[in-house]
C-alpha positions in Angstrom: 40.8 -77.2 43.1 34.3 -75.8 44.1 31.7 -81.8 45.6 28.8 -84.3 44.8 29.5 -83.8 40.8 33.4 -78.5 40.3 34.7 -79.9 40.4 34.8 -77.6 37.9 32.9 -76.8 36.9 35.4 -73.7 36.5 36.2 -72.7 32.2 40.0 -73.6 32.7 41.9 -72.8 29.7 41.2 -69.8 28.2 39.2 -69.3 31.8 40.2 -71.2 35.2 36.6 -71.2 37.1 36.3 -73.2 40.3 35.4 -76.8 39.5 37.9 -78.1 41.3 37.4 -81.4 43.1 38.8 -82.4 45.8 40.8 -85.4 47.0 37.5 -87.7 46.7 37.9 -87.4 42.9 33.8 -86.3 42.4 33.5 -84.2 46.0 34.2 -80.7 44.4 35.6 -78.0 46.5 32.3 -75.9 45.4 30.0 -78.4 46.5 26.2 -78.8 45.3 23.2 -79.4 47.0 19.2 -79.1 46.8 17.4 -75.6 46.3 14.8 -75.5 48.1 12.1 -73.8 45.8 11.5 -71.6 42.8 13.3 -68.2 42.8 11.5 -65.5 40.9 14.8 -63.2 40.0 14.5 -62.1 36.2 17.2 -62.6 33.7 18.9 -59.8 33.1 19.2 -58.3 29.7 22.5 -58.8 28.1 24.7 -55.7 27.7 28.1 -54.6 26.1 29.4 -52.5 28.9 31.7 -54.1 31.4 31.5 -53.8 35.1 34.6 -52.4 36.4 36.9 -54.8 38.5 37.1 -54.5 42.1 40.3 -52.3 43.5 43.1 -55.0 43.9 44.7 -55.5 47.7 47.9 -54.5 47.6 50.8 -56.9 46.8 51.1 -59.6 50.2 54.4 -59.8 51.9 56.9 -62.5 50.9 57.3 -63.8 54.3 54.4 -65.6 55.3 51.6 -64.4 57.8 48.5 -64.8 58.7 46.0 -62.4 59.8 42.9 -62.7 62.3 39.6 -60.6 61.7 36.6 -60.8 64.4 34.4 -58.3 63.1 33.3 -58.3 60.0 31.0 -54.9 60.1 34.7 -53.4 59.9 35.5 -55.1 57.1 35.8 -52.8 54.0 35.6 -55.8 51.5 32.0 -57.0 52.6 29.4 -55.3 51.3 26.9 -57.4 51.2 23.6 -57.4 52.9 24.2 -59.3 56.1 27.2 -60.6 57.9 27.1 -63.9 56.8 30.7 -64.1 54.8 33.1 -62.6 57.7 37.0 -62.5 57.3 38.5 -65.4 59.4 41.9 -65.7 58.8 44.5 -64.2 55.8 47.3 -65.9 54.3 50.0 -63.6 53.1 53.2 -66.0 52.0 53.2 -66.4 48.1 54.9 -63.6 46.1 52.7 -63.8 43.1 48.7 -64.3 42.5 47.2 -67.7 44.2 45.4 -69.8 41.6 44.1 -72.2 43.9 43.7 -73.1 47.2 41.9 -76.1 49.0 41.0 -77.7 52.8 42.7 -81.1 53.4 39.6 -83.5 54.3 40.0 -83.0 57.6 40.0 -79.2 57.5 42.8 -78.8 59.4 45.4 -77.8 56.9 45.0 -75.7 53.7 47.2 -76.0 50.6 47.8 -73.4 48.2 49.6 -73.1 44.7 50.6 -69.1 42.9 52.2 -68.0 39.4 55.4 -68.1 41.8 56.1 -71.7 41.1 55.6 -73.1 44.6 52.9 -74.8 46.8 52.6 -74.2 50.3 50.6 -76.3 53.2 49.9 -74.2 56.0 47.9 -74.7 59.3 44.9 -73.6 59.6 44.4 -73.0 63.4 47.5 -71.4 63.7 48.1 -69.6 60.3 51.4 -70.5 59.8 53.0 -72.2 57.0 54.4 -75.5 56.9 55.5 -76.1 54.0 57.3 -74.3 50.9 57.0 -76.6 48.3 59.1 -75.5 45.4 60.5 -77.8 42.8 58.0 -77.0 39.9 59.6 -74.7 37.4 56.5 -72.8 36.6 52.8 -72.0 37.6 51.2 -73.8 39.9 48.0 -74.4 38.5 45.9 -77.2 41.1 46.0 -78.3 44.1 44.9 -81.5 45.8 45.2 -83.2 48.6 44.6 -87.5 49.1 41.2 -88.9 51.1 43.5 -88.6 54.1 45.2 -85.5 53.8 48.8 -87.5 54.3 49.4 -86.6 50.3 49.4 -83.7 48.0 49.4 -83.3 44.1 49.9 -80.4 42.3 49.9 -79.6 38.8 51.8 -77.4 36.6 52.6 -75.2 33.7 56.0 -76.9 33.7 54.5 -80.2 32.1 54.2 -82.1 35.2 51.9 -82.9 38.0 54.2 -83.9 41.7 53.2 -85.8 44.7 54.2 -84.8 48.0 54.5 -85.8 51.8 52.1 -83.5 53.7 53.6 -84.2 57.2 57.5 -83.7 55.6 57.1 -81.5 52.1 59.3 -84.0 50.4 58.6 -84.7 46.8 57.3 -88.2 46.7 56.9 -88.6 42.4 57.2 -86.5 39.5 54.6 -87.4 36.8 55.7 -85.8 33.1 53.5 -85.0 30.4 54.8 -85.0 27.0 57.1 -82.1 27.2 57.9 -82.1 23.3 54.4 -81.2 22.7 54.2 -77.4 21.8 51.8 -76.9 24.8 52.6 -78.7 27.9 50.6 -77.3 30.9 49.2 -79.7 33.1 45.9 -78.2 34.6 44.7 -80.2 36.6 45.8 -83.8 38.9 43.0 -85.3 41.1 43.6 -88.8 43.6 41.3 -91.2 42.8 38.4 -91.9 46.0 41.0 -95.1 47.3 43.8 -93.1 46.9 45.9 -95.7 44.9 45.2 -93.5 41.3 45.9 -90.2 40.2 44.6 -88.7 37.3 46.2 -85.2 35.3 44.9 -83.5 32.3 46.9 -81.1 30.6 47.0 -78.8 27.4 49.5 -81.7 25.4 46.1 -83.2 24.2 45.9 -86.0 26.7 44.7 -86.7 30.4 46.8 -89.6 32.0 46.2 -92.4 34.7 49.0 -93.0 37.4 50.2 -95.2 40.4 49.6 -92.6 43.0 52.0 -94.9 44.8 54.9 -95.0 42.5 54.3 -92.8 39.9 54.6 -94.9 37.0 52.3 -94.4 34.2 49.2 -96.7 33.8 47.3 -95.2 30.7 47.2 -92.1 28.3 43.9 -90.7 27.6 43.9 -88.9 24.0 41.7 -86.1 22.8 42.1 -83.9 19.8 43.3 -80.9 21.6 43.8 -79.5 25.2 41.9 -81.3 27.7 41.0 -78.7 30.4 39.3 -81.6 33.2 39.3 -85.2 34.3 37.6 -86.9 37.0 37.2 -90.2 38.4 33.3 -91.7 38.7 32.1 -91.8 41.7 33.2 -95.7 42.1 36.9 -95.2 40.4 35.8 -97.4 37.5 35.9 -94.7 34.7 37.1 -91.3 33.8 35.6 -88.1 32.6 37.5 -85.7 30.6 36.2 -82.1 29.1 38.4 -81.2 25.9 38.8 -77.8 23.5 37.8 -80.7 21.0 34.3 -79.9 21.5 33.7 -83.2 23.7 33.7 -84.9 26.8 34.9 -88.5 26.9 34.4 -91.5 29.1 37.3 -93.9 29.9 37.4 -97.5 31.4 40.5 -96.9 34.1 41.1 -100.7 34.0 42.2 -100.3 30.1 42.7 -96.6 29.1 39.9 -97.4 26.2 37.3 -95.0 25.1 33.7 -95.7 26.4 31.9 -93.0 25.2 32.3 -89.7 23.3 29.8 -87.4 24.4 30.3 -84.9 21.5 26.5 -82.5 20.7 28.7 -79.4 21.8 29.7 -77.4 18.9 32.4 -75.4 21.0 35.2 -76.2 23.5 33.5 -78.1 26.9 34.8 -76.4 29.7 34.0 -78.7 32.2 32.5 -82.6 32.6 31.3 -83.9 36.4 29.4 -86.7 37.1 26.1 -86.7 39.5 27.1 -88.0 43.1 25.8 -91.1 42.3 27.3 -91.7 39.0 24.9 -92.1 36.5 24.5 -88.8 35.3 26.9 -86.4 33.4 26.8 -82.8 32.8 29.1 -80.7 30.5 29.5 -76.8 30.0 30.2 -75.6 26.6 31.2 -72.1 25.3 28.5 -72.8 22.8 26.0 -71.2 25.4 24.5 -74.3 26.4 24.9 -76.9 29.0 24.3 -80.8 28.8 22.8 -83.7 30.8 24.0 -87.5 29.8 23.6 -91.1 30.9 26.8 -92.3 32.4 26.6 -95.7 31.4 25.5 -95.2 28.0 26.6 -91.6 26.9 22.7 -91.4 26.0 21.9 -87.2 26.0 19.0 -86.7 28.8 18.2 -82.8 27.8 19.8 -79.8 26.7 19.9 -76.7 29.2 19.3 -74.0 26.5 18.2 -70.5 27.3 21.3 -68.8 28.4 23.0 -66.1 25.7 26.9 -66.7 26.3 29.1 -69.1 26.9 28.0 -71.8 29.8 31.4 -71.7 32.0 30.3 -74.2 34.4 27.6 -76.3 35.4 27.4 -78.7 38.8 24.4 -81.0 39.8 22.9 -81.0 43.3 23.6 -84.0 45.5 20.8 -85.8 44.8 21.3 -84.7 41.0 17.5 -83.5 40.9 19.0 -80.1 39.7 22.0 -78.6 37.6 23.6 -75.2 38.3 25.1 -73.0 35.7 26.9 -70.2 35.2 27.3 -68.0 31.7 29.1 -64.9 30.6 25.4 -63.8 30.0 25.6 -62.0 33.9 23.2 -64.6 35.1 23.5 -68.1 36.9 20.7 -70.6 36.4 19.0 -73.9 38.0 17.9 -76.2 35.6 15.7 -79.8 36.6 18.2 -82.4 35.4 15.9 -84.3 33.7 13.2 -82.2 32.1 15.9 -79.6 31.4 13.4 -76.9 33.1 15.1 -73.6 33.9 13.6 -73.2 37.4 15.2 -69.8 38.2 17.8 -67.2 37.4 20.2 -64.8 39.4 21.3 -61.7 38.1 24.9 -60.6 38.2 26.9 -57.5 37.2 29.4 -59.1 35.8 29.8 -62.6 33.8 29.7 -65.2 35.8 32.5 -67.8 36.2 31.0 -70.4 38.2 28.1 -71.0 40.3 27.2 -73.5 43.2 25.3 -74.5 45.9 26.6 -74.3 49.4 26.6 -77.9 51.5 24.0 -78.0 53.1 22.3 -76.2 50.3 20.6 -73.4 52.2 23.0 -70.3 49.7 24.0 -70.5 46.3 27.6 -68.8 45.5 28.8 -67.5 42.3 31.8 -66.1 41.2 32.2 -63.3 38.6 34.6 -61.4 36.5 34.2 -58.1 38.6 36.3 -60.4 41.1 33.4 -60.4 43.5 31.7 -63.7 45.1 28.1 -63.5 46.1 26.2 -65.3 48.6 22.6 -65.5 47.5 19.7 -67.1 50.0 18.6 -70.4 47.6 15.3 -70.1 49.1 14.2 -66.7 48.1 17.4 -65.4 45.5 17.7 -62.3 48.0 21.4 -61.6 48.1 23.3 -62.5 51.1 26.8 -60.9 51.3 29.8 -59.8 48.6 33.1 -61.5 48.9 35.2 -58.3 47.1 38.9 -59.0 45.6 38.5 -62.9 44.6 39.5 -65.6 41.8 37.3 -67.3 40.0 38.5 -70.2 43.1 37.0 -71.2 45.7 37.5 -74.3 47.9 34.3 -75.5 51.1 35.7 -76.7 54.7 34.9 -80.4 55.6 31.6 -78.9 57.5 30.8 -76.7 55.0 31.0 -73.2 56.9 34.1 -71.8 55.8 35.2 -71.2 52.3 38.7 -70.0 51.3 39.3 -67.8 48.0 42.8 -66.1 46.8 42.3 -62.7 46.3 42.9 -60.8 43.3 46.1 -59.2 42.4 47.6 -60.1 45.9 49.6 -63.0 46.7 47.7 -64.0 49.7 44.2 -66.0 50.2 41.5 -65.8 52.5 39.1 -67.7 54.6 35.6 -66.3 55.2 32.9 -67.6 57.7 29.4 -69.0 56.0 27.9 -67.7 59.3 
């Protein structure tokens, strides 16, 4: 709610996957950074079977807790190769599955939205909750918080997207889709890098520009059909939206007009981000291919063909020398951004939901439908450590070393140590 170019990275929709940005608009909260050299891991072949899913947690209490784990040889749900992904904290306070969970900028706070209808803000240090934030009438879908972590938006199934007061939990503004429509969800809502904008996409065929001050309405953003993403560039000058209309689209925020259509998919684009700089574009399509674009002039750079399912996600590197993907073909893949190069591939068990590069770009982590998260060592593709019992969600600390994850069929989330 997964950086330089998520969010999103994450299919949301028929799939939610963890391109989620965070309050800087184009930071995600599964941020991506330079590999350091080839991998040699082979693609694996495709197959029919499934992997079975990961034994659920039990249900959390509805009362809200937080649990403390020092040592993470003890911990049944790692099972990876080394101790680098160790059990810091648990939040147990939601009474239904989290959907999303993210750091506020300065790390010291973590908000979280559930199928329950509420948000909550709790304290990180401590592990108590601060904050029950319930008004919406209906999933929460997103969570984000302002470039200073004094506001929070969320985004819901009920048709709206709500502002609130992170020192207080009062509501601030209530921003409405178009409720008549026969599919109202609001996906996702994302605060522009000055904070003065807010953007929300949502299933009623539009993403929508607000006064992140007042709430009023400042421009509607129209696609054919559900638009899963939006994003502001890097500068807050334009919009990126990722629609089941089989196209991305790029918006001037000073007049709600088109730009550009970026539309060689021939199947739903799951996700749009821009490169940290701005002047590239990448999409994910379900038509098993992902694509690289000139910002300013929709121009197509190169196609990243070779996977055989659909592409879920895709985030550049930092630098935006390199594209990471993610298909339901098992595999992730990094691509060269401009010569459209697969440099390497990592093989899963399961399809994989989304894919990215740690910070400081020294692991790659990927999430897959067997609810497990892998750390993999971007250097040489050996695998790090298993995450067991997590979302396709996933949200980086300020400094890059913690990550938090819900966990499957519970209602609590958890935070893990990088090492």
């Amino acid at each position: 709610m997964v950086a330089a170019a998520l969010t999103t990275l994450v299919a949301i929709g028929a799939t939610w996957f963890i391109v989620e940005h965070s309050a800087g608009g184009n930071e995600t909260r599964t941020t991506s950074s330079e590999v350091g050299s080839v991998l040699t891991v082979p693609r694996p072949e495709q197959t029919t079977g499934e992997s079975s899913a990961s034994s659920a947690p039990p249900a959390g209490s509805s009362s809200a807790t937080s649990t403390n784990v020092s040592a993470p040889s003890k911990d049944p749900r790692l099972t990876g190769h080394g101790p680098i992904a160790s059990i810091v904290q648990s939040f147990v306070g939601h009474t239904s599955p989290v959907t999303s969970a993210v750091f506020s900028p300065d790390g010291s706070k973590l908000a979280t939205g559930a199928t329950d209808h509420t948000a909550k803000i709790w304290d990180v240090a401590t592990g108590s909750m601060l904050h029950n934030l319930a008004d919406h009438t209906g999933d929460v879908n997103w969570v984000a918080f302002d470039p200073t972590g004094t506001r929070l938006v969320t985004a819901s199934s009920d048709g709206t997207a709500r502002v609130w007061n992170v020192e207080t939990g009062e509501p601030l503004a209530v921003l409405q889709h178009d409720l008549s429509s026969t599919y109202f969800v609001v996906n996702t809502a994302e605060f522009s890098h000055d904070g003065s904008m807010i953007v929300t996409a949502g299933n009623d065929g539009t993403a929508r520009i607000w006064d992140a001050s007042t709430g009023a309405p400042l421009h509607v953003l129209t696609h054919d059909s559900f638009v899963f993403t939006a994003w502001f560039s890097p500068d807050d000058t334009t919009v990126l939206t990722a629609s089941l209309d089989d196209t991305a689209g790029v918006w001037a925020v000073a007049s709600g007009e088109r730009i550009e259509t970026l539309d060689g998919h021939t199947d739903k684009v799951d996700g749009a981000v821009f490169s940290a700089d701005g002047t590239m574009i990448v999409t994910a399509s379900a038509d098993g291919t992902a694509k690289v674009w000139e910002a300013a002039t929709g121009t197509p750079i190169t196609t990243l063909m070779g996977h055989v399912g659909p592409v879920r996600s895709a985030m550049f590197s930092p630098d935006g020398s390199r594209v990471v993907t993610s298909s339901d073909d098992r595999s992730a893949d990094v691509w060269d951004s401009r010569t459209g190069t697969r440099l390497f591939a990592l093989s899963d068990t399961a399809e994989v939901r989304a894919a990215t590069f740690t910070p400081d770009g020294s692991e790659i982590v990927t999430l897959s439908a067997d609810y497990v998260g892998r750390i993999w060592d971007a250097t040489t593709g050996s695998p790090i450590a298993e995450l067991q019992d997590v979302v396709n969600d996933m949200s980086f600390s300020p400094d890059g070393r913690t990550i938090v994850t819900p966990s499957i069929g519970s209602a609590s989330v958890v935070i893990w140590s990088m090492g």
